[in-house]
C-alpha positions, 0 to 999 in steps of 0.5 A: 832273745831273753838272754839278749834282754837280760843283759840289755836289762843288766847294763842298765841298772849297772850304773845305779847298782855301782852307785848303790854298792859304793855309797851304801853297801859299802859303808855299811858292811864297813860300819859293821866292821868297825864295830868289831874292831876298837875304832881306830882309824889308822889301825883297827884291831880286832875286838869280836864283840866287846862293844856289843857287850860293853852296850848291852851291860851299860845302864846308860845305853838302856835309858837311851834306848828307852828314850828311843822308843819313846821319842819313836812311839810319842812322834809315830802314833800322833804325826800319823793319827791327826795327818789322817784325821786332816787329810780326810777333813782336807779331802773333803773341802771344796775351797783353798785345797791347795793352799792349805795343803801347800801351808801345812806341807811347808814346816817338811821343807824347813830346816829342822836346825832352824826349827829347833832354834826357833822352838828353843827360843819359843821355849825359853824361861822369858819365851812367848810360850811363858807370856802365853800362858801368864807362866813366870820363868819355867824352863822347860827344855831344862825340865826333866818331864818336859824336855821330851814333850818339847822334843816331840812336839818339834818332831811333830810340827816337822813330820804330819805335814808331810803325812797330810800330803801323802795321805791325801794322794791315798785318799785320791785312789778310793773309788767315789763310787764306794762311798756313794754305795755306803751312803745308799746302804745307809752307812754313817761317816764313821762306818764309811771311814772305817769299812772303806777309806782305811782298807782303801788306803792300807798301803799308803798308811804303811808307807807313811807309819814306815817313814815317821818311824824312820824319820824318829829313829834319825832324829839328831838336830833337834836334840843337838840344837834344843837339849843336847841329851839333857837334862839328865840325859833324858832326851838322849836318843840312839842317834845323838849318843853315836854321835857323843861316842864317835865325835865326843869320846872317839869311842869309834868302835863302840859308837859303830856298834850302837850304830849297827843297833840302829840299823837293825832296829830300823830293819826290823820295824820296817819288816814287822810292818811290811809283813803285817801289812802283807797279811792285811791283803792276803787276809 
């Protein structure tokens, strides 16, 4: 009988296993593969890892390295910190609940090609930005201090209403009998938000800091649309150099090395997570 169930289990998940090896275990072994190879298409050739050194010894790879971590670093610890503080604000209002959270949900289903060009217009030298503030011509996407600013703003406007709905769900799961606890023990706001609400929703911040991080790390449209890498290649993030090396030079194999840079990049920060989380609940 358990070996019957096991194959029964098995033949299930055969379709969604062959799915995913196609679609993405595949290309992913292959992209590895290129990145050792010199990116020709036709007929690769074999290189080791002369793109990883070629990488690793260009001064214009740090920098974009550099304004990774910082695009990263300036959209995670915002989108995170103020979805949280509106989902427990939202969490506690009695009126228009769901339109609220419907209207701060929506910038997650526009486009960000659209919000980019809308925010690049808001931004220009005669955009209302400039007239809001009495400002005469400041070009701020040409700026080399706050061309990134910009960029992070976009990313932000994108991802906390995202963050607001998911931490509202987690929110959902807390006990009101703990809370009311709190409240007879004599325990203010602050101590019932930090002694109760964040242990009660460690999983839910997780998942959210996990998929801001990823949703950093594959930011393109915005550089594409608003900067593309400028000014001085400061807004120049890992995801829009791969696309410059590969569809700008054709430099295939050393564009399918930073890529793998990438992906382990993301790997890692996502284990780091999952294992502090881990040792959070353990603890």
């Amino acid at each position: 009988m358990k070996s019957s169930d096991t194959t029964t289990a098995w033949l299930f998940l055969a379709p969604a296993l062959l799915l995913l090896g196609i679609f993405v275990l595949w290309p992913m072994a292959y992209l590895v593969w290129l990145g050792c190879t010199d990116g020709s298409l036709r007929d690769p050739f074999f290189v080791g890892t002369a793109n990883y050194e070629r990488l690793f010894t260009s001064p214009r790879f740090w920098e974009v390295l550099i304004n990774t971590v910082v695009f990263t670093f300036g959209t995670v610890v915002p989108s995170v910190a103020l979805a949280l503080l509106v989902a427990v604000v939202l969490n506690r209002a009695l009126l228009f609940r769901g339109i609220i959270r419907a209207v701060y949900f929506l910038p997650t289903v526009i486009s960000l090609v659209a919000a980019g060009v809308s925010f690049r217009w808001l931004f220009h030298p005669q955009g209302w930005i400039n007239a809001l503030f009495g400002l005469s011509g400041t070009d701020w996407l040409a700026s080399p201090t706050w061309a990134m600013p910009v960029l992070i703003l976009v990313a932000l406007w994108k991802q906390i209403g995202f963050n607001v709905v998911i931490f509202l769900a987690g929110l959902g799961t807390v006990p009101a009998s703990r809370y009311e606890a709190a409240q007879l023990d004599g325990a203010n706001d602050w101590q019932q938000f930090w002694y109760i609400t964040l242990p009660g929703i460690r999983p839910t911040l997780v998942f959210a800091i996990v998929t801001t991080v990823i949703f950093a790390f594959r930011s393109f449209e915005p550089v594409y649309v608003m900067t593309g890498g400028g000014p001085v290649n400061r807004t120049n993030i890992l995801v829009y150099y791969i696309y410059q090396q590969a569809f700008g030079l054709f430099n295939f194999g050393l564009s399918a090395a930073a890529a793998v840079v990438l992906l382990v990049g993301v790997l890692l920060v996502t284990a780091v997570q999952l294992w502090v989380a881990g040792s959070d609940q353990q603890d």
